[in-house]
C-alpha positions as CSV (number, residue, x, y, z in Angstrom):
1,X,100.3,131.8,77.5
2,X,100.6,129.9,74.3
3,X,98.7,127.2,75.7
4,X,96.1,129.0,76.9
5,X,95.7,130.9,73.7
6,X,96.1,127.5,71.6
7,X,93.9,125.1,73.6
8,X,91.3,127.2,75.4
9,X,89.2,125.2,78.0
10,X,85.7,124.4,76.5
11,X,84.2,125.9,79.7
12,X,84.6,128.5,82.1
13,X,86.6,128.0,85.3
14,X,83.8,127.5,88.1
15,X,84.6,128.4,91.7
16,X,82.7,125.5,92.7
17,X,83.8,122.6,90.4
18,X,87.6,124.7,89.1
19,X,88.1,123.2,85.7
20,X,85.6,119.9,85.6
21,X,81.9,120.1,83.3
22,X,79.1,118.3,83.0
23,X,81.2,116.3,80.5
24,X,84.7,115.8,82.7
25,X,87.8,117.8,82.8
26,X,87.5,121.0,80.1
27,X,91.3,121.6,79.9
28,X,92.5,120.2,76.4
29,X,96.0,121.0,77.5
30,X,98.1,122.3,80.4
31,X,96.7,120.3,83.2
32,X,98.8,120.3,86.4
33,X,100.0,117.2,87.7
34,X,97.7,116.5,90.1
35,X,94.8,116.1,87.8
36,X,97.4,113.2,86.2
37,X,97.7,111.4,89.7
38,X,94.1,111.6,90.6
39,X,92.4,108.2,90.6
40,X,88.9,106.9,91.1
41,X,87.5,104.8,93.1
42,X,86.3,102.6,90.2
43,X,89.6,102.3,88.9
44,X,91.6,101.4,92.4
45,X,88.7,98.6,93.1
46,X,90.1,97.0,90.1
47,X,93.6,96.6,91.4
48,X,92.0,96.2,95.6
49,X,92.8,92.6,96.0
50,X,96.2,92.6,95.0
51,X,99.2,95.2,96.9
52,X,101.8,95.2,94.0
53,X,99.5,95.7,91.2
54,X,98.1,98.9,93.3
55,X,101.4,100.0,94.2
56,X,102.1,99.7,90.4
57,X,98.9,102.1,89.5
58,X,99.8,104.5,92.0
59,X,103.5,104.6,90.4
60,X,102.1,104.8,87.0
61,X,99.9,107.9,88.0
62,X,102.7,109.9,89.7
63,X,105.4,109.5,86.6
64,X,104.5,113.4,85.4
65,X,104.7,114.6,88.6
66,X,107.7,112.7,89.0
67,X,109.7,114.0,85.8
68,X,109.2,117.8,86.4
69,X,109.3,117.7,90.5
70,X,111.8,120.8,91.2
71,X,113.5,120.9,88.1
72,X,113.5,124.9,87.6
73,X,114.9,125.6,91.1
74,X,111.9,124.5,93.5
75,X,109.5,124.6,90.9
76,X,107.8,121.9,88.8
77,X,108.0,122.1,85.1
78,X,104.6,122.8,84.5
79,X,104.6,126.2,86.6
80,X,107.2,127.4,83.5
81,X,105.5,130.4,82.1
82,X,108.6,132.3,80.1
83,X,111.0,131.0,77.6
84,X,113.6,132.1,80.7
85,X,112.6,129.8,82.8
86,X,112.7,126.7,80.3
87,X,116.6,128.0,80.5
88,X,117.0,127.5,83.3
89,X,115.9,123.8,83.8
90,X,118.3,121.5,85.8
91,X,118.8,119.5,82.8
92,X,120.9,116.3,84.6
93,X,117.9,116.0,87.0
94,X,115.2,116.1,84.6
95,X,117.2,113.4,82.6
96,X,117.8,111.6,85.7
97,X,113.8,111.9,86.6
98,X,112.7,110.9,82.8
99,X,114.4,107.8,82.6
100,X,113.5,106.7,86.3
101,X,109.9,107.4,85.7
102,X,110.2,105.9,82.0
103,X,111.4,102.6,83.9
104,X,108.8,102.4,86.6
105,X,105.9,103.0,83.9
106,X,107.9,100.0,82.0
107,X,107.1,98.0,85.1
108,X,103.8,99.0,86.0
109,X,102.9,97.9,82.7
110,X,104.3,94.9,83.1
111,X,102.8,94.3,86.6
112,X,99.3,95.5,85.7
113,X,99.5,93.4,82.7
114,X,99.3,90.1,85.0
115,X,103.1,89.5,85.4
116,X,104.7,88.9,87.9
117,X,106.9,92.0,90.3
118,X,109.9,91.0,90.3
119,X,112.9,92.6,92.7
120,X,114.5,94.9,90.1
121,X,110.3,95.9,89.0
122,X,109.5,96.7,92.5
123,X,112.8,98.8,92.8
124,X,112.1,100.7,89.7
125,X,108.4,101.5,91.2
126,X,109.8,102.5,94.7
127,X,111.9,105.5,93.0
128,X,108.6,107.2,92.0
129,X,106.5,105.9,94.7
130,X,107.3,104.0,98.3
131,X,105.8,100.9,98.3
132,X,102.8,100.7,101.2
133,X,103.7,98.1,103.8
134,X,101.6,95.3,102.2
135,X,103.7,94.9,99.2
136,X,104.5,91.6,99.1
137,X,108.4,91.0,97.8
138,X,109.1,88.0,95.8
C-alpha cells in the first residue's frame, strides 16, 4: 500500500496492455519479478552466438526472482502486503538466496564482460538457473 500510495503508475492499468504505455513499463516501483526476467529479442541476439554468455543473461535476469522465491512460506517477497508478513520471512533462506544470487550476478558480469566461464562461475550460475545443454564447460 505504501508503494502504491508513494510511486503511483503514470498510467492506468489497461486490460489489454496491464501496466505497459506508449512510453514502456508505467510502474516506478513494485514491479513483480517477472517483468525483471523478461528479455527481448534485441537483447538475447546480442548474446545468440555464444551458450555461456546467454546462460549468464538468463541468470542475471532471474537473480530477484531468485532472492524472494518462497521466503514467506510459499510466497515470494514481493506478494508481502502487511508489516506481519515481513515477520515472518524465513530469514536463513533469504540469506542463503541473497548471497547465491549476489555470486551468480558476480559471474554473469564477469562472463558478459568477455571473460572467460570458468568451473566455479558456471557453478555459481547453475544455482539460479540450469545451464541449457549447449553450455560448453571449460
Amino acid at each position: 500500500m505504501r508503494v502504491a500510495g508513494r510511486f503511483a503508475p503514470r498510467s492506468a492499468f489497461s486490460e489489454i496492455r496491464g501496466w505497459l504505455s506508449a512510453t514502456g513499463c508505467a510502474l516506478v516501483a513494485g514491479r513483480p519479478p517477472v517483468c525483471y526476467e523478461f528479455l527481448c529479442g534485441d537483447i538475447w541476439a546480442m548474446v545468440a552466438d555464444d551458450p555461456n554468455r546467454r546462460h549468464a543473461l538468463q541468470t542475471a535476469s532471474m537473480v530477484v526472482s531468485h532472492v524472494g522465491r518462497r521466503v514467506i512460506g510459499g510466497r515470494h517477497l514481493v506478494e508481502a502486503l502487511y508489516a506481519a508478513d515481513l515477520k515472518r520471512i524465513a530469514t536463513a533462506r533469504f540469506r542463503t538466496r541473497l548471497n547465491e544470487a549476489g555470486e551468480a550476478f558476480q559471474a554473469a558480469v564477469r562472463i558478459l564482460d568477455g571473460g572467460s566461464a570458468g568451473a566455479g562461475d558456471l557453478k555459481a550460475l547453475a544455482r539460479i538457473v540450469s545451464p541449457p545443454p549447449t553450455v560448453v564447460k571449460r
